[in-house]
Structures are given as C-alpha cells and as structure tokens.
C-alpha positions as CSV (number, residue, x, y, z in Angstrom):
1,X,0.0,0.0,0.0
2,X,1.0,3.3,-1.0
3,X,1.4,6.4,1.4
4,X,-1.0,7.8,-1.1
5,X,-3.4,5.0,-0.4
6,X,-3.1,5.3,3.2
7,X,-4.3,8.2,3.2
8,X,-7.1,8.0,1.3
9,X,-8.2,4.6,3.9
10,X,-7.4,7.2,6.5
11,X,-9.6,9.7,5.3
12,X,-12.5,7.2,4.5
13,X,-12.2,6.1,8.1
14,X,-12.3,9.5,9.7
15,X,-14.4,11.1,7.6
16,X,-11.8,14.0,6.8
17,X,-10.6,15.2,3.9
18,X,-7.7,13.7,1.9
19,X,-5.7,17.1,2.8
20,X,-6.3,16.7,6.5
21,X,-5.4,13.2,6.4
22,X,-2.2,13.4,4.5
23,X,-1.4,16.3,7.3
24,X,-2.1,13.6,9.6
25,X,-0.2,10.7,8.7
26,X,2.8,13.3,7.7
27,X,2.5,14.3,11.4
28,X,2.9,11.0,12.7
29,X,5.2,9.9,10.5
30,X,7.6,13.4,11.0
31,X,7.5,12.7,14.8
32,X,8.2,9.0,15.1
33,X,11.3,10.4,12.6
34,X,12.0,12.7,15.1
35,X,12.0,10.3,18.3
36,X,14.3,7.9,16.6
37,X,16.4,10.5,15.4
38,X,17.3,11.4,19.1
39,X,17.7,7.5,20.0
40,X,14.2,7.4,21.6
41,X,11.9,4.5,21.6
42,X,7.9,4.9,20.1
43,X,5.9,2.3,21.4
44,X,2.0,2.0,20.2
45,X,0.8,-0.5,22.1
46,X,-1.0,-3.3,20.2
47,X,0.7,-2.3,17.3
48,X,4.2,-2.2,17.8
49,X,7.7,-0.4,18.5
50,X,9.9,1.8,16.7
51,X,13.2,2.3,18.0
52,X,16.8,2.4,17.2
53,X,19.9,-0.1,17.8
54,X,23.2,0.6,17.3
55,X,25.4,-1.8,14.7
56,X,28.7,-2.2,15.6
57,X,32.1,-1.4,12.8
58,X,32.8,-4.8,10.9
59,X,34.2,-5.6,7.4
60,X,32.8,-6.9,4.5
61,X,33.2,-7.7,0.8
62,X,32.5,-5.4,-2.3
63,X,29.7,-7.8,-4.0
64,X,31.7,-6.7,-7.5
65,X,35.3,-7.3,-7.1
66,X,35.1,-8.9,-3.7
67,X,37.6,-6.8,-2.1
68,X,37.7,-5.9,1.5
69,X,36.0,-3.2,2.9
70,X,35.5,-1.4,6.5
71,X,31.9,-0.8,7.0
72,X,32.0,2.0,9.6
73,X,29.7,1.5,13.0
74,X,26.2,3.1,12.3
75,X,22.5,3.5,14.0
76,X,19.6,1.7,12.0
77,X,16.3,1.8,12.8
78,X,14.2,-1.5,13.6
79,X,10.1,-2.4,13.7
80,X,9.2,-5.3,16.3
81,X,5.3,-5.9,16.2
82,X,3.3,-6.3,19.2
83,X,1.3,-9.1,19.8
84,X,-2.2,-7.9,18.4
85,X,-0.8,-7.1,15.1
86,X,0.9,-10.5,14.7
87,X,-2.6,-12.4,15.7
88,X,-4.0,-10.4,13.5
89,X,-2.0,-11.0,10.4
90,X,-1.4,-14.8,11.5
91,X,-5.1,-15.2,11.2
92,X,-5.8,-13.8,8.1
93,X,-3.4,-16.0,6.6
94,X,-4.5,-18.5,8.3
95,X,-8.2,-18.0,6.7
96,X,-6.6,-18.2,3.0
97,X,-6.6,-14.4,2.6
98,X,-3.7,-13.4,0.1
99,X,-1.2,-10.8,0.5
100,X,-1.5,-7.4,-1.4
C-alpha cells in the first residue's frame, strides 16, 4: 500500500478530507522520525515499536570485485510488532486471505 493509499483509507475512516489526512499521517510519520532521530523508543501499544539499535564497525566484501572493505559502526532503525498485530496478520493467513 501506497502512502498515497493510506491516506485515502485514512480519510475514508475519519471522515476527513484527503488534505487533513495526508497532514495527519505526515504528522505521525515526521515525529516518530523525530524520536528515533534522538535515539528514543515509540511504542504503540497493540501495534508495535519503533526504536533504534546501534550496529557495531565490521568488514565486508565489495559484492563486484570482492575486495575488503570497513563498513563504519552506524545506527539503524528496527520495527518489532506487538502481539495484536501479529494475531491479526497470523489469522488472516490462516483463513486463506492473500497478501497485497
């Protein structure tokens, strides 16, 4: 699903405009950017949490002439789901419902 597409659900849902529901999910979206950005944690229970880990330096291999290389210690972000979502995508699975 697009962002585009979200917000369209979004403003379906609420009964809102597209505008106000494109400011909405930009809002969301800019903040939990924001958190992560200062190495916090968002947590929305049921749904999951966004936070941040810290990968250590280590070397690898240039895929195209295999040499050596030092990949330098870096912050990624990572998504664990909670519990509610996972039921609920398990189960529609589960009841033959495809992917999209």
């Amino acid at each position: 699903m697009s962002k585009e597409a979200l917000v369209e659900k979004i403003a379906e849902k609420l009964g809102k405009t597209k505008k106000e529901s494109r400011m909405i999910v930009d809002a969301v979206v800019d903040s939990i950017t924001e958190i992560l950005a200062e190495g916090g944690v968002v947590q929305i229970v049921g749904f999951g949490s966004f936070g941040v880990r810290k990968r250590e330096a280590r070397e690898g291999r240039n895929p195209a002439t295999g040499e050596k290389i030092k990949i330098p210690a870096m912050n990624v972000p990572y998504f664990r789901p909670g519990k509610n979502l996972k039921e609920v995508v398990r189960g529609s699975l589960k009841k033959g419902k495809k992917k999209k």
